[in-house]
PDB file of N, CA, C and O in Angstrom, chain B, residues numbered from 101:
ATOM      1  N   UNK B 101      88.327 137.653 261.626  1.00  0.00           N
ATOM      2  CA  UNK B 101      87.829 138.660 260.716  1.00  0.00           C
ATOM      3  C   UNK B 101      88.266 140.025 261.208  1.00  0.00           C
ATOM      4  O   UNK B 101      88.208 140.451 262.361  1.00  0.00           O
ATOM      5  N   UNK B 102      88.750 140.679 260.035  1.00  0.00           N
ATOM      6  CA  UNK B 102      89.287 141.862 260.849  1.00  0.00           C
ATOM      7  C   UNK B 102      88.163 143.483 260.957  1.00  0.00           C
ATOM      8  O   UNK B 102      87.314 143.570 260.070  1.00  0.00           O
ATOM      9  N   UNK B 103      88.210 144.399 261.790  1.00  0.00           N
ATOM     10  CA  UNK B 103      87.603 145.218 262.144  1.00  0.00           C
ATOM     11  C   UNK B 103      87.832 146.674 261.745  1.00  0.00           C
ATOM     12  O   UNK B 103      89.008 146.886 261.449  1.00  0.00           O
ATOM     13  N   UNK B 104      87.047 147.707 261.660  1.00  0.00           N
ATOM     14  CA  UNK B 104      87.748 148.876 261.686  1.00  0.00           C
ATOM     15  C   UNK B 104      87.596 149.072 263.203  1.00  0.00           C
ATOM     16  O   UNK B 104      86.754 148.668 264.005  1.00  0.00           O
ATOM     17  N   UNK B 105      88.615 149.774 263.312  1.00  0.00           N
ATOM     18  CA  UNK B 105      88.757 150.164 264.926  1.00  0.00           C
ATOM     19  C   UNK B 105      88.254 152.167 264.410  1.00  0.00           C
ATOM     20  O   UNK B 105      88.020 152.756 263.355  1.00  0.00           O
ATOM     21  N   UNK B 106      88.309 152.526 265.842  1.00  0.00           N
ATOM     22  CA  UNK B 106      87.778 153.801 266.042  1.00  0.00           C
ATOM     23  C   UNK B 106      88.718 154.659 264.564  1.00  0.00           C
ATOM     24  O   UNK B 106      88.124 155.297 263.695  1.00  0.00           O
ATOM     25  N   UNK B 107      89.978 154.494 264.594  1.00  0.00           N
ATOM     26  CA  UNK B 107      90.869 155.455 263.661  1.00  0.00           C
ATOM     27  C   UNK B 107      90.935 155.122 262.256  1.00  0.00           C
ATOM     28  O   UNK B 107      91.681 155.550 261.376  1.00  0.00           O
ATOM     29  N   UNK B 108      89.951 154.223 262.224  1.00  0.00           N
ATOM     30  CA  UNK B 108      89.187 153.631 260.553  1.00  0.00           C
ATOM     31  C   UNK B 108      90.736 152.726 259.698  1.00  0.00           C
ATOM     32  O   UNK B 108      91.047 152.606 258.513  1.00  0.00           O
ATOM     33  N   UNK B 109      91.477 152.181 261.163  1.00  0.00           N
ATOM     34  CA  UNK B 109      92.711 151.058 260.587  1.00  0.00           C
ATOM     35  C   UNK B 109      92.058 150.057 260.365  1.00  0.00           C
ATOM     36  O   UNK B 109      91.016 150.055 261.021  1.00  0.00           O
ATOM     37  N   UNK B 110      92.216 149.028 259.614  1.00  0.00           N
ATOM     38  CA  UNK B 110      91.555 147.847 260.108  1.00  0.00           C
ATOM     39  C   UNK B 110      92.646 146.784 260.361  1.00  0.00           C
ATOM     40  O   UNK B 110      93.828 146.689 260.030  1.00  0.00           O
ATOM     41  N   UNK B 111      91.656 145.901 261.191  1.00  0.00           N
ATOM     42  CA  UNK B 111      92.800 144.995 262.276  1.00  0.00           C
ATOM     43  C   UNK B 111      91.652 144.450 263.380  1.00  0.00           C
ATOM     44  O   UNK B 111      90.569 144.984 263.621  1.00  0.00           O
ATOM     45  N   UNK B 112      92.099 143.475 263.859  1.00  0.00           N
ATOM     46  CA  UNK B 112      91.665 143.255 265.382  1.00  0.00           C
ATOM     47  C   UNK B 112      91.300 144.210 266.159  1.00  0.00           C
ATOM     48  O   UNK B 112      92.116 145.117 266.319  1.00  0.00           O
ATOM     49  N   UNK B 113      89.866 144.299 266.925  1.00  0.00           N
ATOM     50  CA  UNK B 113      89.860 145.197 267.673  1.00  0.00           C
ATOM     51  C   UNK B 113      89.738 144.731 269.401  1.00  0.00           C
ATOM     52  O   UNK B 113      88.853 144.001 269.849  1.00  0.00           O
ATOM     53  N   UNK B 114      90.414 145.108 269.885  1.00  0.00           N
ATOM     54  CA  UNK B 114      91.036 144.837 271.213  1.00  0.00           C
ATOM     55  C   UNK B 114      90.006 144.990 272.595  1.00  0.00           C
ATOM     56  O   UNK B 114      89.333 145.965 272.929  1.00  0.00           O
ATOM     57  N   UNK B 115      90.122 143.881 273.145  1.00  0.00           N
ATOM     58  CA  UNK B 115      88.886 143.776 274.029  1.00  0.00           C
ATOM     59  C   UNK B 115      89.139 144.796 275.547  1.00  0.00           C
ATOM     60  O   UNK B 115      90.156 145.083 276.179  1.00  0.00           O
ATOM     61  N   UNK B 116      87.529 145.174 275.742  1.00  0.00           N
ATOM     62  CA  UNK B 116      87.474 146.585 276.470  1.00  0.00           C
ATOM     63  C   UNK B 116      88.975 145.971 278.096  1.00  0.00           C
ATOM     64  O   UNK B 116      89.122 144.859 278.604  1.00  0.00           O
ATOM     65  N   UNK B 117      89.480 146.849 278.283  1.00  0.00           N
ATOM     66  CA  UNK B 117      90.566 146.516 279.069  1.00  0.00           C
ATOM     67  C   UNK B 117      91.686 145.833 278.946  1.00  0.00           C
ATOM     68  O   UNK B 117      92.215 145.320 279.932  1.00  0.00           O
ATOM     69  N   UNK B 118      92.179 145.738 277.760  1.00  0.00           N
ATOM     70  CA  UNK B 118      93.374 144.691 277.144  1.00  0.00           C
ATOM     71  C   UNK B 118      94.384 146.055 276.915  1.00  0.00           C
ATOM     72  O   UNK B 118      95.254 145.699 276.120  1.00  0.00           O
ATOM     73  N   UNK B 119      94.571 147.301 277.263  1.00  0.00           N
ATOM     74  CA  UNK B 119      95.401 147.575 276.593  1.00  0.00           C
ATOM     75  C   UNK B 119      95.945 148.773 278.192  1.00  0.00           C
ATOM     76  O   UNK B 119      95.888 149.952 278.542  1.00  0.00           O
ATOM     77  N   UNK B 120      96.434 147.442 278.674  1.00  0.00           N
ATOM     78  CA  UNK B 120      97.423 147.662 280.099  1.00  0.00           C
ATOM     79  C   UNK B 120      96.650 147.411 281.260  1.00  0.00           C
ATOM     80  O   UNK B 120      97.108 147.996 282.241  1.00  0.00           O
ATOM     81  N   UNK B 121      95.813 146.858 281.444  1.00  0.00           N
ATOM     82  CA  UNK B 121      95.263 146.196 282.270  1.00  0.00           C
ATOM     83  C   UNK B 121      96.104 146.534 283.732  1.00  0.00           C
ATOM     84  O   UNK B 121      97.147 147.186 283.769  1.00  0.00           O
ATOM     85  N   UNK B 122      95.139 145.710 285.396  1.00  0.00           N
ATOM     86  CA  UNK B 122      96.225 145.640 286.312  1.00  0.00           C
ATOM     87  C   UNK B 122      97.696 145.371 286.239  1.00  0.00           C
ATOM     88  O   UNK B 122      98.726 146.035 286.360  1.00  0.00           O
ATOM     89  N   UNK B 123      97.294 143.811 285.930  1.00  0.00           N
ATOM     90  CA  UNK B 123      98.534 143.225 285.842  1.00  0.00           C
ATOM     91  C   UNK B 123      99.840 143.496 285.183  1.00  0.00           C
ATOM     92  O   UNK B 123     100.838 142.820 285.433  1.00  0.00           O
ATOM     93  N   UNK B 124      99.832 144.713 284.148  1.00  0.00           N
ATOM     94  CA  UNK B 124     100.825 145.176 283.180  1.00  0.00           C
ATOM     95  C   UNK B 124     100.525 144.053 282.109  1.00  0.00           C
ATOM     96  O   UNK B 124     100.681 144.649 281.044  1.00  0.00           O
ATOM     97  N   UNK B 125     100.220 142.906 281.852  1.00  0.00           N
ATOM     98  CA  UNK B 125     100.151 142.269 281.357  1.00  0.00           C
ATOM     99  C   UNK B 125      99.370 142.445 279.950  1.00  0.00           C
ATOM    100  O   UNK B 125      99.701 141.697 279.030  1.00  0.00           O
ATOM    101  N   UNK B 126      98.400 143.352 279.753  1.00  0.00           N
ATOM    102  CA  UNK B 126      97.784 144.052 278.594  1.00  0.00           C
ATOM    103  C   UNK B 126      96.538 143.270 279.012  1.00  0.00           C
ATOM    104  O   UNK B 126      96.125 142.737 277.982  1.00  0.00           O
ATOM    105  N   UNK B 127      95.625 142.902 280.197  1.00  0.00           N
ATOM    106  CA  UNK B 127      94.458 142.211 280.170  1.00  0.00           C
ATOM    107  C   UNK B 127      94.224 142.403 281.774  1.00  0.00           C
ATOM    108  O   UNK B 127      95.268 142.312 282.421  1.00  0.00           O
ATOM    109  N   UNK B 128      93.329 142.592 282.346  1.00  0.00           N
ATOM    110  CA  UNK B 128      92.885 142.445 283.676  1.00  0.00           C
ATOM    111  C   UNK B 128      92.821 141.520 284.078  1.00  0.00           C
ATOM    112  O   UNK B 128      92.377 140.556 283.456  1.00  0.00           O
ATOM    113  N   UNK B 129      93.344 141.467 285.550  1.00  0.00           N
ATOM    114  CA  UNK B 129      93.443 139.874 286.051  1.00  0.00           C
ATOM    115  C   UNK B 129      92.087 138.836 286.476  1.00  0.00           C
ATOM    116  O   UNK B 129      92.046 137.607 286.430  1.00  0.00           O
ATOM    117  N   UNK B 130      91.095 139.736 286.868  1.00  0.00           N
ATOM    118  CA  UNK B 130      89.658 139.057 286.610  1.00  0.00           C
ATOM    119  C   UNK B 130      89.711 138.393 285.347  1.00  0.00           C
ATOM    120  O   UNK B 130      89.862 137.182 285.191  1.00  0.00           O
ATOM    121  N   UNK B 131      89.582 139.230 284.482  1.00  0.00           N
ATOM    122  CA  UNK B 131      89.171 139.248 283.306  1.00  0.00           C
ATOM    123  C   UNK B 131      90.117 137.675 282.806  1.00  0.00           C
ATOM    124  O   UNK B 131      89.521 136.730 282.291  1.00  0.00           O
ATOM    125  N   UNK B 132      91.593 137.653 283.068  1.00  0.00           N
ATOM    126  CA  UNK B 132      92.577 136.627 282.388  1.00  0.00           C
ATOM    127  C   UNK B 132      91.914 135.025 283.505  1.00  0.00           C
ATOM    128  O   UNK B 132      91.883 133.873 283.072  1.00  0.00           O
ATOM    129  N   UNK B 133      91.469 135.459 284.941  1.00  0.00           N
ATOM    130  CA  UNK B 133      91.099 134.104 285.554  1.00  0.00           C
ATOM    131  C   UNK B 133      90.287 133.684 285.184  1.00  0.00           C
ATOM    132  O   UNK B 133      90.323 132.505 284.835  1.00  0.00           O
ATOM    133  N   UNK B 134      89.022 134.515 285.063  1.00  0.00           N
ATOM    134  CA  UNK B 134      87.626 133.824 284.448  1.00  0.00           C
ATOM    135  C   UNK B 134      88.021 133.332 282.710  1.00  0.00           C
ATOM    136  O   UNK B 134      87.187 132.528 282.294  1.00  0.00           O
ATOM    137  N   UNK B 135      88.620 133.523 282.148  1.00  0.00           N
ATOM    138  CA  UNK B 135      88.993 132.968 281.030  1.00  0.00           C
ATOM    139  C   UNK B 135      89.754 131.368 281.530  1.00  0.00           C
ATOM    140  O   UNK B 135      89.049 130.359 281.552  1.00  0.00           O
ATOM    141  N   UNK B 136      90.881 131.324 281.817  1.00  0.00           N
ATOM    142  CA  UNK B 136      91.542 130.191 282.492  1.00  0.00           C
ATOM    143  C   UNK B 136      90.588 129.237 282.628  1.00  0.00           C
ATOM    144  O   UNK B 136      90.517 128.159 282.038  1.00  0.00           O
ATOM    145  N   UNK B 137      89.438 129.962 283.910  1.00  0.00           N
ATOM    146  CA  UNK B 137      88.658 128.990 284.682  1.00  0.00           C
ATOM    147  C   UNK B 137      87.658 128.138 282.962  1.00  0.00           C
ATOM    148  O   UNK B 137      87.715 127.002 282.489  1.00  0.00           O
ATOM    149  N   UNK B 138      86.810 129.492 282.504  1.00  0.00           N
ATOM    150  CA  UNK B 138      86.246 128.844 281.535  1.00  0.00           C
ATOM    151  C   UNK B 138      86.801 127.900 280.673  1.00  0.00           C
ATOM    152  O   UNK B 138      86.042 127.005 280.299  1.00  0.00           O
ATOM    153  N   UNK B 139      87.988 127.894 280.261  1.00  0.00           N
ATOM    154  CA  UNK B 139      88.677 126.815 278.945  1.00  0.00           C
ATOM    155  C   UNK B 139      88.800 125.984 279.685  1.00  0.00           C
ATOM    156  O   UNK B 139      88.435 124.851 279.373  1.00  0.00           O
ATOM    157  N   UNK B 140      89.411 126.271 281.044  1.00  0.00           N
ATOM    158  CA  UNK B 140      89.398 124.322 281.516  1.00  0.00           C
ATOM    159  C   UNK B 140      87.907 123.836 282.102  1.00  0.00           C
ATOM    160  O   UNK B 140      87.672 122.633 281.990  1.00  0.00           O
ATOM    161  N   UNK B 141      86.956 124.619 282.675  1.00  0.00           N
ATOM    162  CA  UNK B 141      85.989 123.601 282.495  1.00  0.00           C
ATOM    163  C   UNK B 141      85.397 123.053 281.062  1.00  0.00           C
ATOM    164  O   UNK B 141      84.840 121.998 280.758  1.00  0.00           O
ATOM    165  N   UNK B 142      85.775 124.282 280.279  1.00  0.00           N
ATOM    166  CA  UNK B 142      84.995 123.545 278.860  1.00  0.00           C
ATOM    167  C   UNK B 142      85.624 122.152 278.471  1.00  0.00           C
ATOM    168  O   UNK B 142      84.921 121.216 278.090  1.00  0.00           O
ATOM    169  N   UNK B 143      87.120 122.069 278.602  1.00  0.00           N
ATOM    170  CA  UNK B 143      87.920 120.957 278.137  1.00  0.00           C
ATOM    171  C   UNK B 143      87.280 119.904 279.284  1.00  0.00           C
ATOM    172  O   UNK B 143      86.780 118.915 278.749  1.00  0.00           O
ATOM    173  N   UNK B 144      87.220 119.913 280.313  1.00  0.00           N
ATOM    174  CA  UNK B 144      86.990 118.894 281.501  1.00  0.00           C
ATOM    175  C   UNK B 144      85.700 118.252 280.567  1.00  0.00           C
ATOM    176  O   UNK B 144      85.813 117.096 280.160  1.00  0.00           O
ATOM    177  N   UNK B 145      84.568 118.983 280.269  1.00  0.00           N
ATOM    178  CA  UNK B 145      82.911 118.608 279.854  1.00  0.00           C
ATOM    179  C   UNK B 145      83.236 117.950 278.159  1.00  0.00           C
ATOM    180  O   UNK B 145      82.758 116.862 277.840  1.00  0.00           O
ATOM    181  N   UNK B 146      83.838 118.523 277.471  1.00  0.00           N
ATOM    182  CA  UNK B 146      83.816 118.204 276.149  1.00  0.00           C
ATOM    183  C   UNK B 146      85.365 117.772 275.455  1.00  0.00           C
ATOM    184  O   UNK B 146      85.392 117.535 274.248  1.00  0.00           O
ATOM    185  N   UNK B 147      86.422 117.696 276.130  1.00  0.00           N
ATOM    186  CA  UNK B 147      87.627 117.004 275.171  1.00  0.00           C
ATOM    187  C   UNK B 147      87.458 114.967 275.125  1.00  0.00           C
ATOM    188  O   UNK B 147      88.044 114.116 274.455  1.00  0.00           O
ATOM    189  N   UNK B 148      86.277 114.877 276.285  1.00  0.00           N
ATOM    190  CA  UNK B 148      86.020 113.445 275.287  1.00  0.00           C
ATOM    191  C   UNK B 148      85.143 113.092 274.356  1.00  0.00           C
ATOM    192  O   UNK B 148      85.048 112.076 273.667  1.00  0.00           O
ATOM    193  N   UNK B 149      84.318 114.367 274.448  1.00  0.00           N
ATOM    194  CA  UNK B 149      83.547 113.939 272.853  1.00  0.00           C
ATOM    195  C   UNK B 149      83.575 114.607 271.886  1.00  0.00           C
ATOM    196  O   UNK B 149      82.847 114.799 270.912  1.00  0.00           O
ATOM    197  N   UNK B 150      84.973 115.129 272.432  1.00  0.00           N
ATOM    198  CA  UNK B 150      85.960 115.385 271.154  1.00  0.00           C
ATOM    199  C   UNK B 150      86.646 114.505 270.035  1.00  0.00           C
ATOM    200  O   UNK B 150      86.957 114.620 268.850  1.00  0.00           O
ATOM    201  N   UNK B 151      86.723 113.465 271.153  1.00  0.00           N
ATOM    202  CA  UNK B 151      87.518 112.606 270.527  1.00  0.00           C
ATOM    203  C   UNK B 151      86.987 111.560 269.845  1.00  0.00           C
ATOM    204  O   UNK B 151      87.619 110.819 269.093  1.00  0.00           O
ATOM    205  N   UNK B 152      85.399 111.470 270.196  1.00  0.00           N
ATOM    206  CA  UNK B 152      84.816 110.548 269.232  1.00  0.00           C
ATOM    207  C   UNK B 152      84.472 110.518 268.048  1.00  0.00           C
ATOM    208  O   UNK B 152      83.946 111.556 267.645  1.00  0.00           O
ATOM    209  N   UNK B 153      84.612 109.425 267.096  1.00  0.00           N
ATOM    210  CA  UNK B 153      84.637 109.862 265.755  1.00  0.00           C
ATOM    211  C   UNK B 153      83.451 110.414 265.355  1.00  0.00           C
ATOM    212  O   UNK B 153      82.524 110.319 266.160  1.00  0.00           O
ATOM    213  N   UNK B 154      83.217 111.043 264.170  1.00  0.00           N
ATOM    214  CA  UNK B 154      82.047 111.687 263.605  1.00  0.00           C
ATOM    215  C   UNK B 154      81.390 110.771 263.157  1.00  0.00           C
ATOM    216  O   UNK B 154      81.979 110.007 262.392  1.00  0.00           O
ATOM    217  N   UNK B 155      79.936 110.513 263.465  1.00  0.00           N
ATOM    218  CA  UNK B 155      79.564 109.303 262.725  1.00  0.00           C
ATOM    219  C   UNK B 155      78.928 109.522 261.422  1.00  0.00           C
ATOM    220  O   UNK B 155      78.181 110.465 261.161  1.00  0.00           O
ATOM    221  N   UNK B 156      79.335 108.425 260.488  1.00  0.00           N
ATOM    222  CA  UNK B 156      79.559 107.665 259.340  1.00  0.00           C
ATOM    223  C   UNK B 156      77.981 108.395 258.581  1.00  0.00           C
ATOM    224  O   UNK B 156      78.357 108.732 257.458  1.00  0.00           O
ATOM    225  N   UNK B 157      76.823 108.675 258.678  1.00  0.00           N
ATOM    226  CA  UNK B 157      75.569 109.699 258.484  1.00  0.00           C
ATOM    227  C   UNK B 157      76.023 110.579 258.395  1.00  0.00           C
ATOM    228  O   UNK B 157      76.390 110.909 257.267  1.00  0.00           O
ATOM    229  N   UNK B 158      76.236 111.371 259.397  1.00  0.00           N
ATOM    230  CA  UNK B 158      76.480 113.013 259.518  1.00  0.00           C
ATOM    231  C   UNK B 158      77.705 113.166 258.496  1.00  0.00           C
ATOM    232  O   UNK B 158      77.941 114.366 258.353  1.00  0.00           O
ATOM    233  N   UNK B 159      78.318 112.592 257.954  1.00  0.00           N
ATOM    234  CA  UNK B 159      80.080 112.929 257.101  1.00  0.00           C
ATOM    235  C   UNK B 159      79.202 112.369 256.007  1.00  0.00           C
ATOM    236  O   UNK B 159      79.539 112.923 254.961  1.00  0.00           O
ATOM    237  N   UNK B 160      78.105 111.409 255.770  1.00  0.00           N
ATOM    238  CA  UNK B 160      77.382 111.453 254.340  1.00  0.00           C
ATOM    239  C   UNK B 160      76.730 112.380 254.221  1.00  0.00           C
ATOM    240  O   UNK B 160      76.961 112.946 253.152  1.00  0.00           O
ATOM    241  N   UNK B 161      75.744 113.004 255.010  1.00  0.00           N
ATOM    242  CA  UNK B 161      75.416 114.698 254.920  1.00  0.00           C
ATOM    243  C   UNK B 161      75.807 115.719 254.613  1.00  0.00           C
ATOM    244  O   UNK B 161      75.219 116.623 254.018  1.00  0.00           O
ATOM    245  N   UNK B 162      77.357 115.641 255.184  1.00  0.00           N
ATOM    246  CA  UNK B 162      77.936 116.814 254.661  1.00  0.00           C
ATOM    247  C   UNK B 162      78.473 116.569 252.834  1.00  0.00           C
ATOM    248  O   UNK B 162      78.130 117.162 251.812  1.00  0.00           O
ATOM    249  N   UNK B 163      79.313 115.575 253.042  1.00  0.00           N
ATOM    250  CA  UNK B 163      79.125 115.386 251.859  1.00  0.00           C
ATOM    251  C   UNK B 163      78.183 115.202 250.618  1.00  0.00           C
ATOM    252  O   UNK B 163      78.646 115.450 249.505  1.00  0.00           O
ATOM    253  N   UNK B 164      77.196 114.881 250.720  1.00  0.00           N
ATOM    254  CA  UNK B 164      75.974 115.043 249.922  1.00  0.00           C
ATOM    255  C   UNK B 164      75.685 116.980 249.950  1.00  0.00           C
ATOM    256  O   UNK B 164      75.090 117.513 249.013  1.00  0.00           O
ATOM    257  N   UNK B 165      76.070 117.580 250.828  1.00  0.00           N
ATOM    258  CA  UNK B 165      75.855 119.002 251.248  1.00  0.00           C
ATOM    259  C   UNK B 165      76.849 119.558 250.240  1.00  0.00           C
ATOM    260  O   UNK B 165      76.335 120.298 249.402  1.00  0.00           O
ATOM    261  N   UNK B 166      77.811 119.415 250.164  1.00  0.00           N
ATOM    262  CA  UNK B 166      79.000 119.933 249.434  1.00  0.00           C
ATOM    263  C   UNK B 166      79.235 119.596 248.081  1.00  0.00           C
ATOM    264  O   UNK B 166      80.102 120.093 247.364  1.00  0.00           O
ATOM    265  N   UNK B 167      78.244 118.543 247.708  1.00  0.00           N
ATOM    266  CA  UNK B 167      78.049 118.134 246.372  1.00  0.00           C
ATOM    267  C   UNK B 167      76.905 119.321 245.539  1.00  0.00           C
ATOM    268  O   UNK B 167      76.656 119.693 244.392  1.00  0.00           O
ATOM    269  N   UNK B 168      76.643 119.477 246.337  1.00  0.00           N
ATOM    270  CA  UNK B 168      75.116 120.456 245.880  1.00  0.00           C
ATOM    271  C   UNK B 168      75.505 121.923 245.944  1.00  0.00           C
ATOM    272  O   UNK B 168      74.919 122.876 245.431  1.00  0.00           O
ATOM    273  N   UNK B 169      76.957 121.912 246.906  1.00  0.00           N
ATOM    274  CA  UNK B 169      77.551 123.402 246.694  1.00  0.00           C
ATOM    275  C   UNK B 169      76.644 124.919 246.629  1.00  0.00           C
ATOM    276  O   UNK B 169      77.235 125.985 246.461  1.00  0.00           O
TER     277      UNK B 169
END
């Protein structure tokens, strides 16, 4: 979803320290590890019940949900 930023453009608005950070990289290097670290523990805890199917109730719910619109 896009934002007005301070100069009333709208667009993405850019997270506090993304715009040249240490690293030159446009993000602080804290800031880029603790990200890293977080996505792979999230994937470690939840990409296998990711993979399980949705059960066969909950997909009649929604659908009964989307019928009623």
């Amino acid at each position: 979803m896009a934002e007005s930023n301070a100069k009333g453009k709208s667009g993405p608005v850019p997270k506090p320290g993304s715009s040249g950070g240490a690293n030159g990289r446009g993000e602080a290097a804290p800031e880029a590890a603790f990200d890293i670290w977080l996505q792979r523990g999230l994937h470690q805890m939840f990409d296998d019940v990711m993979r399980e199917p949705i059960p066969e109730e909950l997909l009649r719910l929604i659908e009964q949900d989307q019928q009623r619109g």
